[in-house]
N, C-alpha and C positions, 0 to 999 in steps of 0.2 A: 160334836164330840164323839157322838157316835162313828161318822163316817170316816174322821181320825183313826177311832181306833183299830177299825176296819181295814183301812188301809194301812195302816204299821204291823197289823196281822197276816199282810198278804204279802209286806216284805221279804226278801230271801232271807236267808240266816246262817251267816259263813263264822268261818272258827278264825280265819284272820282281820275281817271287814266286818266293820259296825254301819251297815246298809241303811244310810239317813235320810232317803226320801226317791222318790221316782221320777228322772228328769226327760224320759223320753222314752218311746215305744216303738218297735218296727218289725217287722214281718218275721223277723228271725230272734230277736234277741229283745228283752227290755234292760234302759241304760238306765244307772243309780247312780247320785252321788252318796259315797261311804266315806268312811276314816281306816284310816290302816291302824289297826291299834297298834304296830311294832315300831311303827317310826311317824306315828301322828299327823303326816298328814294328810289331804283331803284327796282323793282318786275318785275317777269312772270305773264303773265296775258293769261291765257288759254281762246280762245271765240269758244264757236260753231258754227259748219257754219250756215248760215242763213238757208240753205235747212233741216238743223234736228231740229234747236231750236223750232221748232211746234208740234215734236214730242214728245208726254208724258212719251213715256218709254224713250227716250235719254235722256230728262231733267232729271228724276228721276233716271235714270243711272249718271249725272253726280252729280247730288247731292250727291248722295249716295260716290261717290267718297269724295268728301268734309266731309263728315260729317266722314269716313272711315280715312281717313288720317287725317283730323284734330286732333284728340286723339294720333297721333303718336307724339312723341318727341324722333326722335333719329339721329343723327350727319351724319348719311348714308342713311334718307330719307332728301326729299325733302320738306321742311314744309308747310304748307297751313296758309294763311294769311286771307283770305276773299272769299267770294264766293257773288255770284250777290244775287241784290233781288227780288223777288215776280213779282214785276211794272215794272222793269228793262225789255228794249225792249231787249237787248244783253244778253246772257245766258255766264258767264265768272267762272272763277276759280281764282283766285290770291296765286299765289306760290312765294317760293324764287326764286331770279334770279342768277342761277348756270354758273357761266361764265367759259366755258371749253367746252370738247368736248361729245360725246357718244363713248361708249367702241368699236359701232361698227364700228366710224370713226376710232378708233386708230388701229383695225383690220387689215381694207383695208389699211392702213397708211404700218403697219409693218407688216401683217401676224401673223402668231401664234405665239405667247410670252414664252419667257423660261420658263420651266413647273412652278418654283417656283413665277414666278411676276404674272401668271394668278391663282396660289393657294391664292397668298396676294388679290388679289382680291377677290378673294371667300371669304376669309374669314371676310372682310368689308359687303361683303352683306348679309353675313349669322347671322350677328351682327343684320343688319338690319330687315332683317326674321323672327329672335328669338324675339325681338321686338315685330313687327307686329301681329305675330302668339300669342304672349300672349296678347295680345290687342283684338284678336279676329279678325284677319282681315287676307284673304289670298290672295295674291298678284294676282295669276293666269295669270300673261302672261311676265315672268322671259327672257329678251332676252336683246343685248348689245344694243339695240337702249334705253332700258327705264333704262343704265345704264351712269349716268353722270361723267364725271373725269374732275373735275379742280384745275390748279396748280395755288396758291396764290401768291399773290407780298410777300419777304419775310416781310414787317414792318407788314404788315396785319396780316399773320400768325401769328407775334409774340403776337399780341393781342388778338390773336382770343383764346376762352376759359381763358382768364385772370381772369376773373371776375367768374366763374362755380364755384360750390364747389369743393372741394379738390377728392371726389369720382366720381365726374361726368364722363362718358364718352367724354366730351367734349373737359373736359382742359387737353390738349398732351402737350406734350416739345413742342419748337416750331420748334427744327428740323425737326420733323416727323408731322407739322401741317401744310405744305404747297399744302398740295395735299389731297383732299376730295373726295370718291366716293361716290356717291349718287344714291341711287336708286327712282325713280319719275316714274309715271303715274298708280296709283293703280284705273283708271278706272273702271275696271272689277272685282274688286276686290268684293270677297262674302266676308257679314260678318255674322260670327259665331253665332254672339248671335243678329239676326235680319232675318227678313223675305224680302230681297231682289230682285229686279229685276232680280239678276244672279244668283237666287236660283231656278230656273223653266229648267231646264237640258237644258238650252241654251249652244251650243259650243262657248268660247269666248277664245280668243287667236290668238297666231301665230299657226300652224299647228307643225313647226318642231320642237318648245320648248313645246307643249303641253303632259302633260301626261297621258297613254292611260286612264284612268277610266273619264278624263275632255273631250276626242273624247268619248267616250262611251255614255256620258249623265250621269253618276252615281255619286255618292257621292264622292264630293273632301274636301280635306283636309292640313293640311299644308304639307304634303307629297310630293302632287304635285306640290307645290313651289320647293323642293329640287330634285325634279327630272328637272324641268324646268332650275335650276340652275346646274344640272351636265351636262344639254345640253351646257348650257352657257361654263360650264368649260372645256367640251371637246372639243368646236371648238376654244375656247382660247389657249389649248393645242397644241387640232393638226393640225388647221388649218381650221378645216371644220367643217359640223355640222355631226352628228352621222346618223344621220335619214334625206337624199337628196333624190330626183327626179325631173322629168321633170315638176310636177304638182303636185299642195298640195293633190291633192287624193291621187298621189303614196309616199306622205309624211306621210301620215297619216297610210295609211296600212302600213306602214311600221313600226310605230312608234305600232302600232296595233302587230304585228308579233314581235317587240322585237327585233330583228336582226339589226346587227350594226359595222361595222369596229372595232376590238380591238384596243385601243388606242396606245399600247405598238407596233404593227403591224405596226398601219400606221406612227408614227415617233416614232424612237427608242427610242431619247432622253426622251420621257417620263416614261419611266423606267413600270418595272411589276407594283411597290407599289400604282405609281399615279393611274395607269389602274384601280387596284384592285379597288379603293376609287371610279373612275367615274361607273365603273362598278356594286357598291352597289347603288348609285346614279340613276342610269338608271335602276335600276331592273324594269322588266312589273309589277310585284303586290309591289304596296303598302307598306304591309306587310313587304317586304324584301330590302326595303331601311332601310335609317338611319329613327331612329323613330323620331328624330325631328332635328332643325336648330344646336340645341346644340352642339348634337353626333358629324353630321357632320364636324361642327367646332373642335371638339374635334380631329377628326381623321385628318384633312389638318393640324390644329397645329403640335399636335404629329408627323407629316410625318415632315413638318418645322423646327422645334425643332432640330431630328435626324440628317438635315440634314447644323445643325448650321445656321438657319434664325433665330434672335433673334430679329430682328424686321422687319416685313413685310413691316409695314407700309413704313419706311424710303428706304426700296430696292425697291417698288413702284414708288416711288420719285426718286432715283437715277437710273432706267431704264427710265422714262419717261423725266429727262435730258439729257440723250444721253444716247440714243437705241445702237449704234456702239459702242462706248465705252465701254458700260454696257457688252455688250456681250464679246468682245475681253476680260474684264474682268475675264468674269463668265465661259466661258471653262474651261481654263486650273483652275481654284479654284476647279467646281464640279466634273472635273476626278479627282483631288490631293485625295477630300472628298469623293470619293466614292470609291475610291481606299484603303483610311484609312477603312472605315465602311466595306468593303467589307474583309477586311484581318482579322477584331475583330471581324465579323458572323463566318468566316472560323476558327479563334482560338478555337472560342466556340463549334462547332462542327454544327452550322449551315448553312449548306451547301446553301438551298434554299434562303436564304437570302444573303449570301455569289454572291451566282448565279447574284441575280438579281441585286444586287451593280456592281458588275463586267463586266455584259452585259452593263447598263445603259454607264459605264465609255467607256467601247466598241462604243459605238455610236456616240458619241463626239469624241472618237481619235478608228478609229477602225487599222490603221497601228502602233498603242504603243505594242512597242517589248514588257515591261515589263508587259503587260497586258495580252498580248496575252500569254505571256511564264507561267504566273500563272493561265490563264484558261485552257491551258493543262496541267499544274500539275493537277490542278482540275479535270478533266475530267476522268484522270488516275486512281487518288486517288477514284473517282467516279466507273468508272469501275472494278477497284481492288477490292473493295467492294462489288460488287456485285456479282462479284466471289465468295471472300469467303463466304458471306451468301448463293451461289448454294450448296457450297463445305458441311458447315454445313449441309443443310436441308437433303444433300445426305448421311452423316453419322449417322444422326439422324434415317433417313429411314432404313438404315443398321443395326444400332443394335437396332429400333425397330424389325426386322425382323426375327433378331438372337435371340432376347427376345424371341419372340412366337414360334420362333423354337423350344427353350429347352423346354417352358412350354407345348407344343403340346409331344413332345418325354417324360417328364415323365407323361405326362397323361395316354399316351399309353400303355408306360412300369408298369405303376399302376394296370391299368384297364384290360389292356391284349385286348381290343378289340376297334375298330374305335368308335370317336365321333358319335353320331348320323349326319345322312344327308351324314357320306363320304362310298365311296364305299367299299363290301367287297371282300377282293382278296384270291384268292386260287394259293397256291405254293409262291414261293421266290421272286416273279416278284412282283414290285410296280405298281398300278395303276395312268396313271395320266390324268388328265384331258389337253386339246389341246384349246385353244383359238380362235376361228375364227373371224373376223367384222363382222354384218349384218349393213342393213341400218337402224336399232334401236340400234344401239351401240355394247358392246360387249356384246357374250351370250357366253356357255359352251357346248361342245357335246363331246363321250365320243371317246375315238379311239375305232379302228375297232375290236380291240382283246380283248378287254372286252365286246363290243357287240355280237362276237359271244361265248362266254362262258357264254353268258344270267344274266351277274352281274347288280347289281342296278347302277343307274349313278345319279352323281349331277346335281339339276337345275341349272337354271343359277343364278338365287339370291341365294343358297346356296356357292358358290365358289367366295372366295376373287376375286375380281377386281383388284388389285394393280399390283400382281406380280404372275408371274408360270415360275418356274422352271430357279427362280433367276434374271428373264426379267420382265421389265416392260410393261403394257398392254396398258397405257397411258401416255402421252408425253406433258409438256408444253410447249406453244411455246410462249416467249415473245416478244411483238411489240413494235419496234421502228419507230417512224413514223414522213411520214413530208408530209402534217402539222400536227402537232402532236395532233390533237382533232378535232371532226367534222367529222369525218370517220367514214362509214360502214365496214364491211367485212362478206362475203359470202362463207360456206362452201359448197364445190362440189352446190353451186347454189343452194343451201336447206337454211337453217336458216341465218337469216339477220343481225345483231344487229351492235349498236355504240357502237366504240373503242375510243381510246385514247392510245399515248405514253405511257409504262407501263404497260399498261395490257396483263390480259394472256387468250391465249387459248389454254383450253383440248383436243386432239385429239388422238382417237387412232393412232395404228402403223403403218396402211397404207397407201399410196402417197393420197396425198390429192389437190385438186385446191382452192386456196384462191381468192375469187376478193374482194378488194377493191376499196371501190371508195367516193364522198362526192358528194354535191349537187351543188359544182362549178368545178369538179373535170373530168378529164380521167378512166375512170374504168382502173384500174391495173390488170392483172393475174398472179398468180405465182404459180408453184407448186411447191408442200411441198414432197418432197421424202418420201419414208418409212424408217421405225426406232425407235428405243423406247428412244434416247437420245432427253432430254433437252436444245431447244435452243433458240437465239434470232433471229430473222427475222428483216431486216433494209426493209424498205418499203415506197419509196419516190411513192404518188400518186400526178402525175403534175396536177396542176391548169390549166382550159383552156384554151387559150391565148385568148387574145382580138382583134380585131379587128379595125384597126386606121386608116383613112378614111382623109387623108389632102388632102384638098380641096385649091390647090394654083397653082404656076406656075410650071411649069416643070422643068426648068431650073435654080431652085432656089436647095440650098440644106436645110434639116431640121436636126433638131436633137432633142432626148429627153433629159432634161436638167439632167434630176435626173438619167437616166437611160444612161451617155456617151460613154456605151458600142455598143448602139443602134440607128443605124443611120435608119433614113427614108425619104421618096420621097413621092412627092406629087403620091396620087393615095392610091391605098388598101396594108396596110401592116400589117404585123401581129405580136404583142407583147405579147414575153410571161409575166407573172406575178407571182411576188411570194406572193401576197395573193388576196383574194376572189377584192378586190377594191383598185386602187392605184392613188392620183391624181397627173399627172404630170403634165410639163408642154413644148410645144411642141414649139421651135424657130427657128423663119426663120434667116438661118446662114447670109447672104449676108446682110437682112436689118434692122437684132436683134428684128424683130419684136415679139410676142410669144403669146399663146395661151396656155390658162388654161382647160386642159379637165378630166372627171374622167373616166379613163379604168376600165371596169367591165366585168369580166371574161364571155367566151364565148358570147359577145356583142359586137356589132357595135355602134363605137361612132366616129365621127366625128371633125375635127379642123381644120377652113375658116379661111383662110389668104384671104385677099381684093388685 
């Protein structure tokens, strides 16, 4: 009773708002729910703390918020009701009162959400954005704390948008009107068409959702909302945020540097296509995101669409009624559906797209016979074909070869004497030219029996490259690789450059040493024999393992949950990884206790058990 009264003593004490209890706290401001005593009923009443409200740029910063959002009218922001006055000793904001939770409680609640219920998500806030962004206002700090999800009582729902116009975004069925996200706290928000507090290259934001030109100090735009919101969308995805460290410095440079777990890498189920989409999302320049809220919405649909969600909204609603259910649901549906979409890429002869329907469904059931028996037809079909386009290119070469042949022999037989540039012979004997390597590539010198009969010889840019005396002088060597992008390779420890699965490289006919290696990587060596045929090189360069450091009792035993191949003991052990960052999670088997850690290759990371 005590502590009650304590705290209704520390409540604020406004002349319109009857201040009913304390629903949230934040660096800037604490959030109430009140009563409006003039028209009864229930609002958020935002007050600043007492230690800022003296401050002239925080006041003019939170005004600026009111007056920003105020002009907003849309069903996925949070609306503004009121804002303090002039005289007013308390500095306040008066909002809707959104009774539900933050995306980032339902986060920690569940983890990461089926790729399609955190894309329905996107696509509510990016309604909201599109909004905003023509309004002239840009959010600038897009993260699951400032986004709101509340589930209505159904009678409510049913009313709610009753009264809209028929075009409104407001008025839904009322199946699909029980659940609202909202997006609230445009704070920091710059606006467009005004000369603001947060127009002076102030950094305002979270660090991990911030995008690089808003760490930079440079001109933002609504860009950096949709980058802010593919951070949003990637740790909805996969768990995590894209851009971790110990400290927001190392968050920052890092967000700086662009580099970032592939989405499709770190959980499979999110398939290439969603990757693809966070992936434009995150791009470092500007430039090379989606050009606005629209697009992007345009491409999460279409991806939706494809994958038969015909309404987001209402599958929103039915995961956030039961999580368990929803899911035991939603497996076995999107192997069925990607299994389908995967078979009519492959009909049409789109293989890449074929691929990645077919991995995606791999993920979710990767022991399905009937999966697996169709990705090695695929694979076959895949390799067969590449066959024959070797087989073509080598016939093609052929009777190019036999072409110039004839056209060389009746030149001769015309003219009765050599081209210019070839040598000339005396007697019956043909002269030919001998191929040697230098370490500048291939040159031409002449044999020793026309050097001592003093005949002219060919330079070496006079004498075809391709072929002497029916042999090839250079050899493609195509790379197969894992991981298949990210990789250097190193000729005899001379020329350096990035490879990729796929590509080729020219080498003449000599044994050659190949190193490859990447920048989380074991350097590789292999040699390449001599020879003038055409071949594929399979080249697995290991990840470095990590380094996992359980800090517990001895006599306990551990395991990695994700990794059940991998047992470990308190003390120094070592995990290999199959990509650059993997987060697992590490359980004491005897008391199920467990420990959340992210292993990063060739590093030492740690997990305390008490």
């Amino acid at each position: 009773m005590v502590e009650a009264v304590a705290r209704s003593e520390r409540l604020p004490r406004l002349a319109k708002y009857e201040v009913l209890e304390e629903i949230g706290h934040g660096g800037m401001a604490a959030v109430y729910r009140a009563r409006d005593r003039r028209l009864g009923r229930e609002v958020a009443v935002k007050v600043i703390h007492p230690h800022l409200r003296d401050s002239t740029e925080v006041v003019n910063r939170f005004n600026a918020e009111a007056r920003a959002v105020a002009k907003l009218k849309h069903p996925n922001i949070v609306e503004v009701f009121d804002v303090s006055e002039e005289d007013e000793e308390e500095k306040y904001l008066v909002v809707e009162l959104v009774r539900g939770t933050t995306l980032r409680k339902v986060l920690q609640a569940h983890g990461a959400l089926p790729p399609e219920i955190a894309a329905a998500v996107a696509l509510e806030l990016l309604g909201a954005l599109a909004h905003a962004h023509a309004s002239g206002v840009v959010h600038r700090d897009i993260k699951p704390e400032n986004v709101l999800i509340e589930q209505q009582p159904e009678e409510i729902a049913a009313d709610a948008g009753r009264d809209a116009p028929e075009d409104s975004p407001e008025r839904r069925p009322p199946a699909e009107g029980r659940v609202r996200v909202k997006l609230t706290d445009f704070g920091i928000a710059k606006l467009l068409d005004a000369q603001g507090v947060t127009s002076t290259g102030q950094v305002l934001g979270s660090p991990a959702h911030m995008a690089p030109e808003q760490i930079e100090g440079g001109e933002v735009d609504a860009r950096a909302d949709l980058f802010g919101l593919g951070v949003l969308l990637y740790e909805c995805m996969v768990g995590h945020l894209p851009f971790e460290g110990t400290n927001p410095a190392q968050v920052l440079r890092r967000v700086l540097e662009g580099t970032y777990p592939d989405a499709n890498a770190e959980r499979a189920v999110v398939g290439s296509r969603w990757s693809r989409i966070l992936d434009r999302a995150l791009a470092h320049a500007a430039a090379d995101r989606f050009p606005d809220a629209h697009a992007m919405q345009g491409a999460i649909g279409d991806e939706l669409a494809r994958l038969a969600v015909t309404s987001p909204r209402a599958e929103i609603e039915a995961w956030l009624a039961d999580p368990p259910g929803y899911a035991g649901a939603y497996r076995p549906h999107m192997i069925e559906k990607l299994r389908v979409l995967g078979g009519q890429a492959r009909d049409r002869g789109d293989v890449l797209s074929a691929a990645s329907d077919y991995n995606r469904a791999l993920a979710y059931a990767p022991d399905d016979a009937r999966l697996l028996r169709i990705v090695a037809r695929m694979h076959r079909a895949q390799a067969l074909a590449i066959a024959l386009r070797r087989v073509a290119v080598v016939l093609a070469v052929l009777v190019a070869g036999a072409s110039a042949a004839w056209a060389f022999g009746r030149f001769v037989r015309r003219e009765g004497t050599p081209p210019p540039g070839a040598s000339a012979v005396q007697g019956p004997a043909t002269a030919r030219q001998e191929f040697t390597t230098t370490p500048a590539g291939l040159s031409a010198s002449p044999p020793p029996s026309a050097a001592s009969h003093g005949t002219a010889t060919a330079s070496a840019s006079a004498v075809p490259s391709a072929a002497v005396g029916g042999r090839t002088a250079e050899r493609t060597v195509t790379l197969d690789l894992k991981p298949p992008m990210g990789v250097t390779v190193s000729v005899d420890g001379q020329s350096t450059r990035e490879v990729a699965t796929g590509d080729r490289l020219t080498v003449d006919v000599r044994p050659h040493t190949l190193t490859f290696s990447c920048s989380v990587c074991n350097p590789v060596r292999i040699a390449l024999g001599g020879g003038d045929k055409d071949d594929t090189l399979l080249v697995s360069v290991p990840i470095k393992p990590a380094t996992l450091v359980v800090e517990g009792d001895l006599a306990k035993t551990y395991q990695i949950l994700q990794r059940p191949e991998i047992w470990v003991r308190a003390g120094v052990n070592t995990v290999p990884l199959r990509s650059a960052f993997e987060r697992v999670d590490v359980k004491q088997i005897e008391t199920g206790s467990a420990v959340s850690v992210r292993l990063e290759a060739g590093k030492t990371i740690r997990a305390t058990f008490d």
